[in-house]
C-alpha positions in Angstrom: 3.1 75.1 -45.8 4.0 71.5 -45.9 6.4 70.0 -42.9 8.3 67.2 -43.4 7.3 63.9 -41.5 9.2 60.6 -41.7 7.4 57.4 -42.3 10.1 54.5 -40.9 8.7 50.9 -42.2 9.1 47.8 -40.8 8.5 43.9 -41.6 7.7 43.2 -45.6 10.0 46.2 -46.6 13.3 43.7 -46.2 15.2 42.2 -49.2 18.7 41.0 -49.7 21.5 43.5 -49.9 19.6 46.3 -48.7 21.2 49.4 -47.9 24.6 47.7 -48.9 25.4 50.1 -51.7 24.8 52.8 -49.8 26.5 51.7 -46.9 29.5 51.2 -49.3 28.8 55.1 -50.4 28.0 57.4 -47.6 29.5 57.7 -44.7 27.0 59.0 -42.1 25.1 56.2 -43.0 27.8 53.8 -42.6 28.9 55.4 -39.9 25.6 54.9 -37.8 25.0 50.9 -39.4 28.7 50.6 -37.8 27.5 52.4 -34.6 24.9 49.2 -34.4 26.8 46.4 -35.2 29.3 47.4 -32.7 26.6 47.6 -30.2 26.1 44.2 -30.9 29.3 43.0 -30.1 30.5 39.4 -31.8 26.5 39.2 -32.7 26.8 42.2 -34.9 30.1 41.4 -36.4 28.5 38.3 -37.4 25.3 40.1 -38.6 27.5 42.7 -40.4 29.4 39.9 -42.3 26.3 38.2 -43.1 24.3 41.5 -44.5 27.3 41.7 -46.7 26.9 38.0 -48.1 25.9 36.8 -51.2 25.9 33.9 -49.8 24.3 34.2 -46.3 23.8 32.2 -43.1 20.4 33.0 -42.5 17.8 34.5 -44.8 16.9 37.7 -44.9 13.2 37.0 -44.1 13.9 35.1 -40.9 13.4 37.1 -37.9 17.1 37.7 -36.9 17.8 39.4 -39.7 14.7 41.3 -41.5 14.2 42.4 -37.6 17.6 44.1 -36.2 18.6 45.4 -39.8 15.1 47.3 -40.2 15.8 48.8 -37.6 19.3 49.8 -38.3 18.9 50.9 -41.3 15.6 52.8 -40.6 17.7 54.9 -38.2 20.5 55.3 -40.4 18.2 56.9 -43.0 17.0 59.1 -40.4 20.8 60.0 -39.6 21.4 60.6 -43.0 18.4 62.9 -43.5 19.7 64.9 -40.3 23.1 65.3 -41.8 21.3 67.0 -44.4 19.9 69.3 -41.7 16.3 67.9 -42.7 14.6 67.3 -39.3 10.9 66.1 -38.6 7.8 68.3 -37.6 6.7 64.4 -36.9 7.3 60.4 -37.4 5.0 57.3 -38.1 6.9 53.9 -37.8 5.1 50.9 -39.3 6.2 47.9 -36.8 9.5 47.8 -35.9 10.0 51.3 -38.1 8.2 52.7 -34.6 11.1 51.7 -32.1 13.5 53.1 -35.0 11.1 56.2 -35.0 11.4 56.4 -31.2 15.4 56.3 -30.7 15.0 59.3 -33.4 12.0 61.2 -31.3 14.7 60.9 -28.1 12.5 58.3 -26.2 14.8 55.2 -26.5 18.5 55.3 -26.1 20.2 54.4 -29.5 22.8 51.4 -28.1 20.4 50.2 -25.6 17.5 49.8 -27.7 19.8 48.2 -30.7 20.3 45.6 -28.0 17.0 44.8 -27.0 15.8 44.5 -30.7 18.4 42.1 -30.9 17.7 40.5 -27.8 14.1 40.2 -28.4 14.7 38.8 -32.1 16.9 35.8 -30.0 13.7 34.7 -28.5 11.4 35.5 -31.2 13.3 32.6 -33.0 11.7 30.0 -31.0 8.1 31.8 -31.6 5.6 29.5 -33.1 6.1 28.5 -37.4 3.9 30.9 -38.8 3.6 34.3 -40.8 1.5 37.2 -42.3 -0.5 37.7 -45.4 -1.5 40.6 -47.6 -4.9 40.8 -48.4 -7.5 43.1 -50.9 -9.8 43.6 -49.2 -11.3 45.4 -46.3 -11.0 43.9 -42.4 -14.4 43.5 -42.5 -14.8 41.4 -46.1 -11.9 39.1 -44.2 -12.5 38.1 -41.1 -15.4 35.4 -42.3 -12.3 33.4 -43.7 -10.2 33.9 -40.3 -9.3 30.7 -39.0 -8.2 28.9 -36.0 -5.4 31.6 -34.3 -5.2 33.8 -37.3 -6.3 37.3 -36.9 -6.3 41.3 -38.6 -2.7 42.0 -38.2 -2.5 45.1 -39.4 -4.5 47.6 -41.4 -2.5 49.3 -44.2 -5.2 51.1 -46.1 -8.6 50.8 -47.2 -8.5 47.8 -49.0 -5.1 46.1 -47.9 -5.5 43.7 -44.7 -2.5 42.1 -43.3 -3.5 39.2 -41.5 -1.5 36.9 -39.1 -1.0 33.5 -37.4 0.2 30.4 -37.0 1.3 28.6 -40.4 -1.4 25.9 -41.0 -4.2 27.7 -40.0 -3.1 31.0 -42.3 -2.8 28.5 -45.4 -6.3 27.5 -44.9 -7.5 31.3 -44.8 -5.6 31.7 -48.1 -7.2 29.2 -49.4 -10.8 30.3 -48.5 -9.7 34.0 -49.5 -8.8 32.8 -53.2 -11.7 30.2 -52.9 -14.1 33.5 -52.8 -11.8 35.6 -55.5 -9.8 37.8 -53.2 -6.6 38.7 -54.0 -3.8 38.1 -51.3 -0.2 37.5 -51.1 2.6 36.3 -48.7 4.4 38.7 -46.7 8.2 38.0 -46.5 8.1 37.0 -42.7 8.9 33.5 -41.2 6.9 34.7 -37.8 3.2 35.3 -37.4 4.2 39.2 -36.5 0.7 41.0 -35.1 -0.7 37.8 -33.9 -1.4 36.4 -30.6 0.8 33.5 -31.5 3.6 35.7 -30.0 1.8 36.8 -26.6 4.3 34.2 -24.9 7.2 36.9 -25.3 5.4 39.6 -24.1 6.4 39.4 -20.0 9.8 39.2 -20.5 10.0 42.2 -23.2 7.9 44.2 -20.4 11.1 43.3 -18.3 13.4 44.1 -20.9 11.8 47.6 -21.4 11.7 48.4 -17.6 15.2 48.3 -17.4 16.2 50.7 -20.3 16.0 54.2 -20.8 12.6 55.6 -22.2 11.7 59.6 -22.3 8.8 61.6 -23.4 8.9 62.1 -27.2 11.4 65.3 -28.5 9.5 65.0 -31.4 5.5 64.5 -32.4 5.2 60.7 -33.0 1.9 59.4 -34.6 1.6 55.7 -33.1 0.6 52.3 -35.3 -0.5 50.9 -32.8 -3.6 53.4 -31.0 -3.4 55.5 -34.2 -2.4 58.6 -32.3 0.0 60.6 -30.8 2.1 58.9 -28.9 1.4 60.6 -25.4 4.1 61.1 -22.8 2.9 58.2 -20.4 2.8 56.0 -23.5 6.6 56.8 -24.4 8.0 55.6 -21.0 5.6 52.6 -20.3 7.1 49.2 -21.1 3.7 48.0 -21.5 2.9 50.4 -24.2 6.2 48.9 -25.8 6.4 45.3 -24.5 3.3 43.9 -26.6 3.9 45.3 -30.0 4.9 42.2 -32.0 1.8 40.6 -30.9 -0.3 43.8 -31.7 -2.3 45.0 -34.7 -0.5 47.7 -37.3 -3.3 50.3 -37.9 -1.0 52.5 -40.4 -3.6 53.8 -42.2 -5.8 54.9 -39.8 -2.5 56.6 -38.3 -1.6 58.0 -41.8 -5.2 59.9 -41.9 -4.4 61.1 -37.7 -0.8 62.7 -39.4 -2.6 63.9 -42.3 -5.0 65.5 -40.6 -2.6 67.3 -38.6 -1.2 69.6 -41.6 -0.1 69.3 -45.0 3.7 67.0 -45.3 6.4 65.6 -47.6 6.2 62.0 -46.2 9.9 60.7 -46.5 10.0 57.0 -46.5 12.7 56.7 -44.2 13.9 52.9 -44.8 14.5 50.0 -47.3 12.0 49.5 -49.9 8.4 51.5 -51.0 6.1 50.1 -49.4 5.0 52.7 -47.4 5.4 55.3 -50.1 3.3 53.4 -52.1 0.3 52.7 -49.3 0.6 57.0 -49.1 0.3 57.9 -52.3 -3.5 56.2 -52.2 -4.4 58.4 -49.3 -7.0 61.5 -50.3 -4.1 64.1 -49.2 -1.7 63.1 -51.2 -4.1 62.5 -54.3 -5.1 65.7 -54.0 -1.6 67.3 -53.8 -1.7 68.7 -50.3 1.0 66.2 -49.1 3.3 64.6 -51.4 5.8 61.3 -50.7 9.4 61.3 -51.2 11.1 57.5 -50.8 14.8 57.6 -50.1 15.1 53.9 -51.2 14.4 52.1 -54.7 12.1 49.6 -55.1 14.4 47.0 -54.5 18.1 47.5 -53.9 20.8 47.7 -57.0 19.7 52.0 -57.5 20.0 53.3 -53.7 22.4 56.2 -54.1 20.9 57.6 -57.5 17.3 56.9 -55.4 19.0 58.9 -52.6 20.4 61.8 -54.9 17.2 62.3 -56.3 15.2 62.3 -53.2 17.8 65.0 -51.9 17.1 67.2 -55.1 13.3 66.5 -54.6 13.4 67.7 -51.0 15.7 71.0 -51.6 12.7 71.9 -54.2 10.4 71.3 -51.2 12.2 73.4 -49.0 12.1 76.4 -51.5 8.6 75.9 -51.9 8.0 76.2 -48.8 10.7 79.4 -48.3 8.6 80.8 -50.8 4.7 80.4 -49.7 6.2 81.8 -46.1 8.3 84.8 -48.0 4.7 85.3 -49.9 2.7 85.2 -46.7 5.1 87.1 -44.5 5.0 89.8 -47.7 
């Protein structure tokens, strides 16, 4: 019997006007976006009003907005999905989906953690100029083109690297890349996420996270970062949490660790596909033992008839299910 498990992303999944149709149609969603901004005080009015733009003070790939409304809107989804009375057997945050991920698992208070997300985005601004690229290839077929500061951010499946650093030393590793034939492509980021370019903001995040509630997981949570369940000392150590902008992504090896754990509808819980898209190459799912279910289009201008059908698609899930237990229980 499959169990439902929500995959939360993070950085790359932001684009303008996400989640603003939605907000404008549901309101447990709106409800908990409003729950943030007021967190947030005058920063999230301001953030609110912004998110609402067509015309914009900041960009939606700069770090003080793509960051905070990942997050909020991660966790709205998640809301949403509860509303439904659809609860997770587990979760698997990519990047900042993880903190979203843990406010949902019960380890970080909702208002506190919404303010050190936007706290730490404050002081991410000054972070060195930089960013993170998407690569075909295998870690190992890309590190010979590494350069200078510019490391393996991230490992999203077999053959899709994300690597990360500062800026001029990341456009001489594209240029080797496609020098050689290999694919790669910007990811929308205006900081070098996953690289050690950001180890200066470490210290004071492991202060920020000492001060703030953290409790042992309610819920199974399948870290990025080690690839595996979040233990109980992990959950409430700030310096499990403290380093994670600087630290490698390793979804797809924490994909196989959740897949390995049972059969699942994955529930892209957030903005965009992308991690919908990165499960749906994974043997599992291929093979139909777990199957994805994204609650977001592609790119925003279709959310609520994205979300009606996701609903219907996860109703027939739960009959299934109802069903195989009715057969076995018979």
């Amino acid at each position: 019997m499959r169990s439902t498990a929500f995959l939360l992303p993070g950085q790359g999944s932001q684009s303008a006007g996400m989640g603003t149709r939605l907000y404008a149609h549901d309101e447990v969603f709106a409800a908990a976006m409003d729950e943030f901004f007021a967190a947030l005080g005058d920063s999230g009015r301001q953030l609110r009003a912004d998110w609402l733009s067509a015309d914009p003070v900041l960009p939606m790939d700069h770090v003080q907005r793509s960051q905070p409304l990942l997050f909020a809107i991660d966790h709205a989804y998640g809301r949403l999905l509860k509303s439904w009375g659809i609860a997770p057997a587990a979760l698997l945050g990519h990047s900042m989906g993880e903190v979203a991920a843990a406010v949902l698992a019960g380890v970080l208070d909702f208002t506190e953690a919404a303010r050190l997300v936007w706290w730490r985005c404050e002081r991410l601004v000054d972070a060195p100029a930089g960013g993170m690229l998407a690569v075909a290839a295998a870690p190992d077929a890309v590190r010979p083109h590494l350069r200078g500061e510019v490391v393996v951010g991230g490992v999203n499946a077999p053959k899709q690297t994300i690597v990360a650093g500062p800026r001029d030393a990341l456009e001489e590793v594209t240029g080797s890349l496609r020098a050689h034939g290999i694919t790669c492509a910007a990811v929308p980021s205006q900081t070098p996420f996953h690289s050690p370019a950001l180890d200066g903001s470490i210290p004071a995040a492991r202060e920020a996270f000492a001060r703030i509630t953290r409790r042992p997981p309610t819920v199974p949570v399948v870290s990025c970062y080690t690839a595996a369940p979040l233990t109980d000392a992990e959950a409430v150590d700030p310096d499990y949490w403290a380093p994670q902008p600087a630290r490698p992504v390793l979804f797809w090896p924490a994909l196989s660790t959740l897949l390995a754990s049972g059969d699942h509808v994955l529930v892209e819980t957030g903005p965009g596909q992308v991690l919908s898209r990165l499960a749906r190459r994974h043997p599992a799912v291929r093979a139909g033992r777990s199957r994805v279910v994204p609650l977001a289009p592609v790119l925003p201008g279709e959310e609520v008839a994205t979300l009606l059908a996701a609903r219907d698609a996860l109703a027939e899930a739960a009959e299934q299910a109802e069903a195989e237990t009715g057969a076995v229980g018979g």
